[in-house]
C-alpha positions as CSV (number, residue, x, y, z in Angstrom):
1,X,0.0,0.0,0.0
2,X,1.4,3.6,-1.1
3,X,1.5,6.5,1.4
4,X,-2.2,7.3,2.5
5,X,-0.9,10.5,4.3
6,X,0.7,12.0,1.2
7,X,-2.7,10.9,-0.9
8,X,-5.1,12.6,1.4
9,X,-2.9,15.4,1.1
10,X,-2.3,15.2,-2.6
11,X,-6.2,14.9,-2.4
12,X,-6.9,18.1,-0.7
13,X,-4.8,20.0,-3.4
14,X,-7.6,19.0,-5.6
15,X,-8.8,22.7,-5.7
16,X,-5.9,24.0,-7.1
17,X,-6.8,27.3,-9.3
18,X,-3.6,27.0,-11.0
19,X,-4.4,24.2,-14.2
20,X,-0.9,23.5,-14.3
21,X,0.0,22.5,-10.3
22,X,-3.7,20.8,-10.5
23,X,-2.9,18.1,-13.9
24,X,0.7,17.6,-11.4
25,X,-1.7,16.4,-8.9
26,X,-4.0,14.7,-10.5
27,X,-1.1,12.5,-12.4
28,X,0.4,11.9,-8.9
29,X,-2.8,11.0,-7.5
30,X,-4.1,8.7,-10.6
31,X,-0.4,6.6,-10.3
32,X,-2.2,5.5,-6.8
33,X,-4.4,3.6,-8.9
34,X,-7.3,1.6,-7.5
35,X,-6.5,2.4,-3.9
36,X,-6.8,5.5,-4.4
37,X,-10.4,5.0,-5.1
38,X,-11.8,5.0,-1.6
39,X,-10.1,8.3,-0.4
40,X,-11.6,10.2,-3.6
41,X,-15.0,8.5,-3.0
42,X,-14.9,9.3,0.6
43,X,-14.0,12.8,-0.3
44,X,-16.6,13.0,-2.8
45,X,-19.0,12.4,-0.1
46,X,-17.8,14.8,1.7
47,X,-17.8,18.0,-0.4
48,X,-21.4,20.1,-1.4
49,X,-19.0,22.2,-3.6
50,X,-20.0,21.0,-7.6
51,X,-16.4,22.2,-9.2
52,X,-14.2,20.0,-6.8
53,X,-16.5,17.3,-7.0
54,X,-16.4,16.8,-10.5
55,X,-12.9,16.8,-10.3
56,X,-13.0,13.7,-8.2
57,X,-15.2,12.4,-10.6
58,X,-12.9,13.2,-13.4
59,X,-10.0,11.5,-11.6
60,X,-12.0,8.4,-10.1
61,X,-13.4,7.8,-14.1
62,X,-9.8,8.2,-15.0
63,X,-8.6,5.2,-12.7
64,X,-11.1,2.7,-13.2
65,X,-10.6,3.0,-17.2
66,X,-7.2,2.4,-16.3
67,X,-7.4,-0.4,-14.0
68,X,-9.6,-1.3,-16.8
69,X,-7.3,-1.3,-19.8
70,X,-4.4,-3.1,-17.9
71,X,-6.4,-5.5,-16.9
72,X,-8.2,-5.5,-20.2
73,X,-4.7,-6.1,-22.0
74,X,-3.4,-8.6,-19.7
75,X,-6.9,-10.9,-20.3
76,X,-5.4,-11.0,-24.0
77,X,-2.2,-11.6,-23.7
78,X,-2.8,-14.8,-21.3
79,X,-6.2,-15.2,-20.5
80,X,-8.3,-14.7,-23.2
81,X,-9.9,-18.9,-22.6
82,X,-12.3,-17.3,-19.8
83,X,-14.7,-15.7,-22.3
84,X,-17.2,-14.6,-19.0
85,X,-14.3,-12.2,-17.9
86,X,-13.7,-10.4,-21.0
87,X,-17.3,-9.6,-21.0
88,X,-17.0,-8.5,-17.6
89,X,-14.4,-6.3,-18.5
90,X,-15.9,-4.4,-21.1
91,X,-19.4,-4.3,-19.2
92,X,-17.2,-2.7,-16.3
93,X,-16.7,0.2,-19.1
94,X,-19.8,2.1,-18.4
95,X,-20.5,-0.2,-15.3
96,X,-17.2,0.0,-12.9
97,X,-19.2,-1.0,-9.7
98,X,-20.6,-4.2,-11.4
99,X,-20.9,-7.1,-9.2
100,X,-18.7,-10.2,-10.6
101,X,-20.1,-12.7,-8.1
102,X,-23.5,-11.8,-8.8
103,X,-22.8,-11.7,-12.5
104,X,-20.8,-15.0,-12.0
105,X,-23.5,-16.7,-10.1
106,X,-26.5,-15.5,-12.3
107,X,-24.2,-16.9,-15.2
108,X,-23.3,-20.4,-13.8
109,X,-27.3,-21.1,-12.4
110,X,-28.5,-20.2,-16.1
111,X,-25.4,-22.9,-17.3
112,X,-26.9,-25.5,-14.4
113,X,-30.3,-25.1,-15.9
114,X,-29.3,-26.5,-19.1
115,X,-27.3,-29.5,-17.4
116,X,-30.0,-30.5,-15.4
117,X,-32.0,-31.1,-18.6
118,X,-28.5,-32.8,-20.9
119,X,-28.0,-36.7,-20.9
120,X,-25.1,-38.4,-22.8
121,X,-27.6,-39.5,-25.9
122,X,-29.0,-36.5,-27.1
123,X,-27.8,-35.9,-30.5
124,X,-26.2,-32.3,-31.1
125,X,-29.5,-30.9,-32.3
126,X,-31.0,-32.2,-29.3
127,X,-28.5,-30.6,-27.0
128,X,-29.1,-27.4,-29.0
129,X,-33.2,-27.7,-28.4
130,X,-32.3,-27.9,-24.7
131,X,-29.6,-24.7,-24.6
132,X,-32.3,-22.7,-27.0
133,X,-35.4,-23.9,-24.5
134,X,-33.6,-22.9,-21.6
135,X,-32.2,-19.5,-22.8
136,X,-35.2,-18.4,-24.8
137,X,-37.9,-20.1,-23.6
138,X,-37.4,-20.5,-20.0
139,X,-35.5,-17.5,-19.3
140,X,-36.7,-15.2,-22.0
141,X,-33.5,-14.2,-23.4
142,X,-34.6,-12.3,-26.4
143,X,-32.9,-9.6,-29.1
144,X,-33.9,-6.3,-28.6
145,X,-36.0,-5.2,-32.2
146,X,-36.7,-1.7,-31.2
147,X,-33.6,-0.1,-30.3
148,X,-31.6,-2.2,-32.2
149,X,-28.1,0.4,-32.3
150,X,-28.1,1.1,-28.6
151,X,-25.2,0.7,-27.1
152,X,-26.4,-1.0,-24.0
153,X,-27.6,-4.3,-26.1
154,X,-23.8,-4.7,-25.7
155,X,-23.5,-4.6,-22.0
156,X,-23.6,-8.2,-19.9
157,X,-25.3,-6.1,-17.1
158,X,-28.2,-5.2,-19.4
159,X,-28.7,-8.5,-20.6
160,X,-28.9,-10.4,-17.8
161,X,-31.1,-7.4,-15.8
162,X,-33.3,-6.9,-19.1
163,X,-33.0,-10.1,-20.8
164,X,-32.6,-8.5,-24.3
165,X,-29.5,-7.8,-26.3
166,X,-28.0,-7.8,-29.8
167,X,-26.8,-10.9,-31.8
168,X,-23.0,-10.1,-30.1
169,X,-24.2,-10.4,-26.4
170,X,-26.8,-12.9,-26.8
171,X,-24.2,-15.1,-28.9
172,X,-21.7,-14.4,-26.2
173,X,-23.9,-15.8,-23.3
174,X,-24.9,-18.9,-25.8
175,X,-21.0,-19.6,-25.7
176,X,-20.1,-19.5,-22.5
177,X,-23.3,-21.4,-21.2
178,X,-22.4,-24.0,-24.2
179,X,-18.8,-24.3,-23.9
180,X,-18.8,-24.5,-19.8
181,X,-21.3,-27.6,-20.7
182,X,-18.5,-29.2,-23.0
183,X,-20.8,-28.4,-26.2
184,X,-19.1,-27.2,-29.0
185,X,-20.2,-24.2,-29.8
186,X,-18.5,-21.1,-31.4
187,X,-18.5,-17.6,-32.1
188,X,-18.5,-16.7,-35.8
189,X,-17.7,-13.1,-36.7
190,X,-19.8,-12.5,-40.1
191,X,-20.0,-9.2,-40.8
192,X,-23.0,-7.0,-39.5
193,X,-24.3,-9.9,-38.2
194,X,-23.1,-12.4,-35.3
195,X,-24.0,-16.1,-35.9
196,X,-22.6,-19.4,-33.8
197,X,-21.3,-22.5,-35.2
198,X,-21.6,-25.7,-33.6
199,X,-18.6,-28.0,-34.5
200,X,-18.3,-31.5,-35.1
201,X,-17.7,-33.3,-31.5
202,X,-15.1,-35.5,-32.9
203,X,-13.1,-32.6,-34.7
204,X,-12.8,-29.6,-32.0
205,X,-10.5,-27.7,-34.2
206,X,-11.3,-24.6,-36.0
207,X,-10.9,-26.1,-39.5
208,X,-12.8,-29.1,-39.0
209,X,-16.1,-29.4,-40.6
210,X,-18.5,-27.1,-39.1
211,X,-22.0,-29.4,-38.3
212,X,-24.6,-26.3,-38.9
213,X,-25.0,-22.9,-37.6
214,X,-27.1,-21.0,-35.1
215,X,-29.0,-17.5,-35.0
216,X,-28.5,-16.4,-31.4
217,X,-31.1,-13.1,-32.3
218,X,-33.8,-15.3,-33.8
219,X,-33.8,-17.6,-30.5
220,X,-31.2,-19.9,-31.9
221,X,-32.7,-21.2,-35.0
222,X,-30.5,-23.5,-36.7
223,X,-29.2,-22.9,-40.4
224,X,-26.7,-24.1,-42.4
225,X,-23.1,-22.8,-44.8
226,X,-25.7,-22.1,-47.6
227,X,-27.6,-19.1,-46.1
228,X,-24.6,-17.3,-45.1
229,X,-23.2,-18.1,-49.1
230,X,-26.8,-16.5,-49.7
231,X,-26.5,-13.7,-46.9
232,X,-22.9,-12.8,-48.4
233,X,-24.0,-12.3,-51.6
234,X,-27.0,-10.0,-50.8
235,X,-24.8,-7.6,-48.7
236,X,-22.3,-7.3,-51.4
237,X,-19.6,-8.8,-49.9
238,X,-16.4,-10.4,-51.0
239,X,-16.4,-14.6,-50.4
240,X,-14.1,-15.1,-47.4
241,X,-13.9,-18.4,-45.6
242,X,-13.4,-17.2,-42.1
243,X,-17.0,-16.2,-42.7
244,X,-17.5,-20.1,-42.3
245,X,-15.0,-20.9,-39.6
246,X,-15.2,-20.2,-35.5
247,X,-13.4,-17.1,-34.3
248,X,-11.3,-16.3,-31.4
249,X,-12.4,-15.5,-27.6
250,X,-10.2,-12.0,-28.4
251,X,-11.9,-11.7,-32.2
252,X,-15.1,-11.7,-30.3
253,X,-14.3,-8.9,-27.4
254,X,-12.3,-7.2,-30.1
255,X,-15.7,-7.2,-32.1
256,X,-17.8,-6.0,-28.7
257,X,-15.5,-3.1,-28.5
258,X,-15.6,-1.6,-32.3
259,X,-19.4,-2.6,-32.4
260,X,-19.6,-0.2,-29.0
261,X,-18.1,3.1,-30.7
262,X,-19.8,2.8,-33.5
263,X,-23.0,2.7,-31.3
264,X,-21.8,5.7,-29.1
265,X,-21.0,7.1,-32.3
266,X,-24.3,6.6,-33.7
267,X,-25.3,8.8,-30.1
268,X,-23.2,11.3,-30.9
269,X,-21.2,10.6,-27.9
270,X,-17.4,11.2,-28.8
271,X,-16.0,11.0,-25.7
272,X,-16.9,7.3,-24.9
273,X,-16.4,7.0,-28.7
274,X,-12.8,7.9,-27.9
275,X,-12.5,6.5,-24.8
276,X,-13.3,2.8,-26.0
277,X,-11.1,3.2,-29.6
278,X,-8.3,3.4,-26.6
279,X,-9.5,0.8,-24.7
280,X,-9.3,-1.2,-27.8
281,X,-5.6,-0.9,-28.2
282,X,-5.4,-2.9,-24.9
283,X,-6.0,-5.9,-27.2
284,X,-3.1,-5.5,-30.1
285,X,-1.2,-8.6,-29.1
């Protein structure tokens, strides 16, 4: 633990008129990192005056996007496997005080749901029926159709609070659940449009033969290689096989973040914008 007398008095500098002693204290007091957070909280509390407190404000936002972006980067360099923490991560973007445990918890009962109703001799479409009755049907997991370019269809929080999300989130959650189950199922990043492939169980690498496809926004209605040869040719696009093929855990939150400024962008909200184009970089490995 760093000095906690020199904080709180680095922290009562925080009216400084002079802008150029005030950014010295602020850097100083932002290298404290997360523990610094309780100290500005407590003396955000404490103050009725509106300029100093939006200073705090400024300073607390400042260290929990850092915290955010180290441990944003260090998830890809050697954790990217735990796809429920990435999401966590970039949910902890506009939601800092979210609660892993809950999340966590809310998470693993959903996954414990669909085990209850597996057996050893259901057939991969079968297994499929149960994860789709479970998520859809049981817990009414649904996309949200009208207000489809909102940024918070991106957010874990919102999902799991509202139960509605975009193809990314809702094909995210469908992964996790799957894949903590031991069933096969992948991201596939197809362009404007976020589908899952469920692989062979006897080939579990990403070039083996892909079994058929789901539609995590249409409740996870199974498809197969042909519509998305059809759906590439309607928007104009140029044949490319990863199209076909599962993606990576870090393709996916890579994917979350750029679909997430072009939503804020969409709001006219530059600073976020901004904000998350940085927090991007966290993930050039």
């Amino acid at each position: 633990m760093k000095d906690l007398k020199e904080l709180r008095a680095l922290i009562s500098l925080m009216d400084e008129p002079d802008v150029g002693l005030y950014a010295q204290v602020s850097r100083r007091i932002i290298d404290y990192g997360i523990e610094a957070l309780p100290a500005l909280e407590e003396a955000w509390e404490r103050t009725l005056d509106d300029f100093l407190q939006q200073r705090l404000i400024s300073i607390i936002h400042n260290i929990q996007q850092e915290h955010i972006y180290a441990e944003l980067s260090n998830w890809g360099k050697f954790g990217s496997n735990d796809l429920l923490k990435g999401f966590m991560l970039v949910t902890r973007f506009q939601y800092p005080d979210l609660d892993l445990e809950k999340v966590t918890r809310e998470v693993g009962r959903i996954a414990q749901e669909v085990w209850l109703e597996l057996n050893n001799n259901l057939t991969a479409l079968e297994k499929v029926k149960v994860v789709n009755h479970v998520l859809f049907d049981i817990n009414k997991f649904s996309g949200n159709t009208s207000n489809i370019h909102s940024a918070e269809n991106f957010y874990l929080k919102n999902l799991l609070d509202n139960r509605k999300g975009n193809s990314l989130s809702l094909g995210i959650l469908y992964v996790m659940i799957a894949q903590s189950l031991k069933i096969p199922v992948y991201g596939v990043d197809l362009p404007k449009h976020f589908i899952l492939a469920y692989l062979d169980e006897a080939h579990l690498n990403p070039e083996d033969e892909v079994l058929f496809y789901l539609n995590p926004f249409n409740k996870g209605a199974v498809f197969t290689r042909n519509e998305i040869s059809l759906y590439i040719k309607q928007m104009n696009l140029e044949p490319d096989e990863s199209y076909f093929r599962p993606c990576s855990n870090l393709a996916m939150i890579q994917r979350m973040i750029n679909g997430l400024i072009d939503a804020y962008k969409l709001q006219h909200n530059t600073e976020k914008a901004s904000e998350l184009q940085h927090l991007l970089t966290s993930l050039d490995i």
